[in-house]
KOLVOMI-248947 format. One line per field, with one value per residue: residue number from 0; x, y, z of N, C-alpha, C in turn. Coordinates in nm, 2 decimals, m for minus. Last residue first. Example, Ala and Ser with C-alpha at 12.3 -4.5 7.8 and 13.67 -1.06 7.14 Angstrom:
2
num <- c(1,0)
nx <- c(1.28,1.32)
ny <- c(m0.22,m0.57)
nz <- c(0.71,0.78)
cax <- c(1.37,1.23)
cay <- c(m0.11,m0.45)
caz <- c(0.71,0.78)
cx <- c(1.29,1.32)
cy <- c(0.00,m0.33)
cz <- c(0.79,0.78)
end
This chain:
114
num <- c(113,112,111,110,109,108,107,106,105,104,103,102,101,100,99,98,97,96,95,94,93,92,91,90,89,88,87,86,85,84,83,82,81,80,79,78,77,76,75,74,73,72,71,70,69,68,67,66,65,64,63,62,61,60,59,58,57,56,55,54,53,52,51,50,49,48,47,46,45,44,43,42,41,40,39,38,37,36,35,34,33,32,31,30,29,28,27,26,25,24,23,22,21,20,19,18,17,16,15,14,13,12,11,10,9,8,7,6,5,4,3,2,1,0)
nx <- c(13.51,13.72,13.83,13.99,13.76,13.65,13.79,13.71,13.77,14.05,14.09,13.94,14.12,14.37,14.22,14.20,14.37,14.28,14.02,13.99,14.12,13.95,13.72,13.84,13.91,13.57,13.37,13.07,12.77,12.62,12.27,12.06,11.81,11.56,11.24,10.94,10.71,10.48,10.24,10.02,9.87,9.81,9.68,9.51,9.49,9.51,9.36,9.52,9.88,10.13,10.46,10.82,11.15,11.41,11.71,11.77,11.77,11.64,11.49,11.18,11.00,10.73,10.53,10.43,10.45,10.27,10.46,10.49,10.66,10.83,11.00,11.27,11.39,11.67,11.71,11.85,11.69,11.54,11.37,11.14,11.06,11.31,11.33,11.44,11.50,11.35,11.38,11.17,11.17,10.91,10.83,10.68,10.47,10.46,10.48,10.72,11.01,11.12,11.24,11.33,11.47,11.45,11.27,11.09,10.71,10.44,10.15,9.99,9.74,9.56,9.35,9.03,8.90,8.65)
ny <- c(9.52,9.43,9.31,9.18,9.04,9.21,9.46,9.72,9.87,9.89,10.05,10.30,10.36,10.44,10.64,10.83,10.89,10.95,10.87,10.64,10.49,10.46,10.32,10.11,9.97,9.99,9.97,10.20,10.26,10.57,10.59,10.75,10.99,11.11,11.14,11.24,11.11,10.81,10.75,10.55,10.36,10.01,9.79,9.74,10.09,10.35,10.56,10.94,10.95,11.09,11.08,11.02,11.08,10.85,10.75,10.38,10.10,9.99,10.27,10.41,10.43,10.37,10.56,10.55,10.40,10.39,10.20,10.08,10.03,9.99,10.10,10.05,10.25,10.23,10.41,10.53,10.56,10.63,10.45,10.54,10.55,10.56,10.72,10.66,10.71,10.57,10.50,10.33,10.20,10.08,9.96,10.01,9.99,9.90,9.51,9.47,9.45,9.64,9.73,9.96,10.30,10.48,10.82,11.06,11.19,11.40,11.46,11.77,11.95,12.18,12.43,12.44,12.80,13.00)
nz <- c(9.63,9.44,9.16,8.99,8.86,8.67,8.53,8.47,8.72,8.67,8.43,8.55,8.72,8.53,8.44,8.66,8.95,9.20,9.24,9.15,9.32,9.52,9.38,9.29,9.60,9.65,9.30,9.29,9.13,9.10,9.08,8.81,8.82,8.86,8.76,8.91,8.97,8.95,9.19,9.41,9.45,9.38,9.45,9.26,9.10,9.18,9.35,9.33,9.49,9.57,9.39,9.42,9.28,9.25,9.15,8.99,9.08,8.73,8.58,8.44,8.19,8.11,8.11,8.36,8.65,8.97,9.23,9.59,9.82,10.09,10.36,10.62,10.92,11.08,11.39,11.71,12.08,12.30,12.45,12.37,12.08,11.89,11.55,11.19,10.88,10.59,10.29,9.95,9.72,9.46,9.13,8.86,8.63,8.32,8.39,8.64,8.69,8.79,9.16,9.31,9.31,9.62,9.73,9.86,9.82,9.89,9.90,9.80,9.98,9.80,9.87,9.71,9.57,9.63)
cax <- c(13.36,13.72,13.76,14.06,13.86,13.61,13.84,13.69,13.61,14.02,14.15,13.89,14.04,14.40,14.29,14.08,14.41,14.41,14.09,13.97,14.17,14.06,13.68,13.80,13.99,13.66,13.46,13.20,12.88,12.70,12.37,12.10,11.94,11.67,11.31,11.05,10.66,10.63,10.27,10.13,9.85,9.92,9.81,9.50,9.49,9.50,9.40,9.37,9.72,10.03,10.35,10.68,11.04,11.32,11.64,11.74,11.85,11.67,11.58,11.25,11.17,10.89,10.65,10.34,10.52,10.23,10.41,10.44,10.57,10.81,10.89,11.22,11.28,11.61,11.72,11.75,11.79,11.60,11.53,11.17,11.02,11.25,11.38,11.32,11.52,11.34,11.38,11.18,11.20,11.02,10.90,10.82,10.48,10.38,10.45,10.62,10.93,11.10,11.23,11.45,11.38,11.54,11.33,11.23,10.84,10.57,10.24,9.98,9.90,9.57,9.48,9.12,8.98,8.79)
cay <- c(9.43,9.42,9.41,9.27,8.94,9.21,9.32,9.64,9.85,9.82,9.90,10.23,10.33,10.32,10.55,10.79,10.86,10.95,11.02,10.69,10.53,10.51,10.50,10.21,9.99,10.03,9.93,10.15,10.18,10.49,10.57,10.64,10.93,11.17,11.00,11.25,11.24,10.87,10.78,10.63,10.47,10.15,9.81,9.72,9.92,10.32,10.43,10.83,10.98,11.02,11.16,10.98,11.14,10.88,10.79,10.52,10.20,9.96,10.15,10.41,10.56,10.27,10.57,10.55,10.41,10.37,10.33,10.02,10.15,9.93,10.03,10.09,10.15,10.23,10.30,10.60,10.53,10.76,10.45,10.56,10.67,10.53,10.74,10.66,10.68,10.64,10.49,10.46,10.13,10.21,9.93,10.02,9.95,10.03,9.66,9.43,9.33,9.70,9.64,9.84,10.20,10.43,10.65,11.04,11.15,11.34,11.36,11.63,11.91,12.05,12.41,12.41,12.66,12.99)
caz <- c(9.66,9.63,9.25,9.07,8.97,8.84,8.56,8.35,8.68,8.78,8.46,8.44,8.82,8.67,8.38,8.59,8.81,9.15,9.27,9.06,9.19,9.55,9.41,9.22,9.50,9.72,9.46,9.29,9.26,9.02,9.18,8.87,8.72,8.89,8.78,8.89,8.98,8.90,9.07,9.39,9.53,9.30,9.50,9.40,9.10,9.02,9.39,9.38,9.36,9.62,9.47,9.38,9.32,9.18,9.26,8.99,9.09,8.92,8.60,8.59,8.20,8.17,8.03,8.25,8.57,8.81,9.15,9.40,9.73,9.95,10.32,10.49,10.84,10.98,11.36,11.56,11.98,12.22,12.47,12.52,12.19,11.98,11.69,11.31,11.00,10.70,10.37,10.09,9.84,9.52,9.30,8.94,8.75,8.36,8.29,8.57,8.62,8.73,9.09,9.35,9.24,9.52,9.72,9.74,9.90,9.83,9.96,9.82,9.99,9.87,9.86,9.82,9.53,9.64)
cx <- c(13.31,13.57,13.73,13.95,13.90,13.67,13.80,13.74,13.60,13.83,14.05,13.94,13.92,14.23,14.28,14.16,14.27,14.44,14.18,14.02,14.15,14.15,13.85,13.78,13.99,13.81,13.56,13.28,12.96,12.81,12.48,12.22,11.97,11.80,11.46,11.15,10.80,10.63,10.41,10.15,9.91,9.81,9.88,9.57,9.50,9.48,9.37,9.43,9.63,9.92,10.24,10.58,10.89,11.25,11.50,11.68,11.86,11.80,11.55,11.31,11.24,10.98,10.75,10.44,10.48,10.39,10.42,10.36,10.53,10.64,10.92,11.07,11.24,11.53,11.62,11.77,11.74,11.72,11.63,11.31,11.07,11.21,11.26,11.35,11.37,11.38,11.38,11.25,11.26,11.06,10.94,10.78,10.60,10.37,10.40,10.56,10.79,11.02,11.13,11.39,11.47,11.44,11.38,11.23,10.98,10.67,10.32,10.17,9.91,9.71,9.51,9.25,9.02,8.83)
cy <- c(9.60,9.37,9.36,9.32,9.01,9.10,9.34,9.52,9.71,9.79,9.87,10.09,10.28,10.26,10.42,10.62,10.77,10.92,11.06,10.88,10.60,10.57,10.52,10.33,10.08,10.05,9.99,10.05,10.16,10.40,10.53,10.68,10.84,11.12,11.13,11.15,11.25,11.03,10.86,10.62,10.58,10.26,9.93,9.77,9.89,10.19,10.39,10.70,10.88,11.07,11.06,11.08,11.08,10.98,10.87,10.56,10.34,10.04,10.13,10.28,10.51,10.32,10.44,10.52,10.46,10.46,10.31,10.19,10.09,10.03,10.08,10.04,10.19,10.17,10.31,10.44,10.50,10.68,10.56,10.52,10.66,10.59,10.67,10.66,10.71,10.63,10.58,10.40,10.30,10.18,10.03,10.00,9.97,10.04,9.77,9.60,9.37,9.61,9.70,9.77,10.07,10.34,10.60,10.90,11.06,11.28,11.32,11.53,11.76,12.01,12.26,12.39,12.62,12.84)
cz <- c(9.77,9.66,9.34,9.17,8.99,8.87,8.68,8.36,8.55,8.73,8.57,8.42,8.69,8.72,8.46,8.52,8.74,9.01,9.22,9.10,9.13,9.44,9.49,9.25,9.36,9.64,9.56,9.39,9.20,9.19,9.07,8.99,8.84,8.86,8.79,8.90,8.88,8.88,9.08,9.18,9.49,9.37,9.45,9.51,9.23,8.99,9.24,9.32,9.39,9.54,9.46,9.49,9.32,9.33,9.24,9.11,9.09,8.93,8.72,8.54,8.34,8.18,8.01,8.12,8.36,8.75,8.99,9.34,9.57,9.92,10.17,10.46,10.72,10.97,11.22,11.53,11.83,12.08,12.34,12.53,12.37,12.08,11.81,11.43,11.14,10.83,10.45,10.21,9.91,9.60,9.38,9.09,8.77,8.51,8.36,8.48,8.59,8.64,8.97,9.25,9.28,9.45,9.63,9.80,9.80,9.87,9.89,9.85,9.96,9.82,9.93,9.77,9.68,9.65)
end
């Protein structure tokens, strides 16, 4: 009978895409102190084989843990999930109210807030 093996998944944003057949992941994780109970973020950085180059910066991607492909690649592109779209404050107000209005504002960033 086969082993059933769990392997290690986890979601993060792509933050860099410079080098060939490589992406960047940036995982975050809240975290709770063990003696004054308060949460607080920690991110860490992942370098994953990218076979394709299909990952932007910004995309939310799926990576799983595979035997050691370079010094630094542990990991592989399980799933790329499409990008974040940012908006400004002034845009995402517009855009509830009238697409049109919230298309002016995206296409002149001296109007935009930030």
């Amino acid at each position: 009978m086969p082993k059933k093996v769990n392997v290690r998944t986890l979601v993060g944003v792509v933050v860099s895409t410079k080098s060939d057949k490589t992406a960047v992941v940036k995982i975050d994780r809240v975290k709770t102190h063990p003696k004054y109970g308060k949460q607080y973020k920690v991110s860490q950085k992942y370098k994953v084989h990218d076979e394709k180059n299909e990952c932007q910066v910004g995309d939310k991607v799926t990576i799983k843990a595979c035997r050691p492909l370079s010094r630094h690649k542990r990991w592989r592109l399980y799933k790329a999930r499409g990008g974040y779209l940012w908006l400004c404050r002034r845009c995402w107000m517009a855009l509830n109210k009238n697409k049109d209005i919230a298309e002016y504002y995206c296409n002149n960033p001296e109007l935009q807030i930030g």
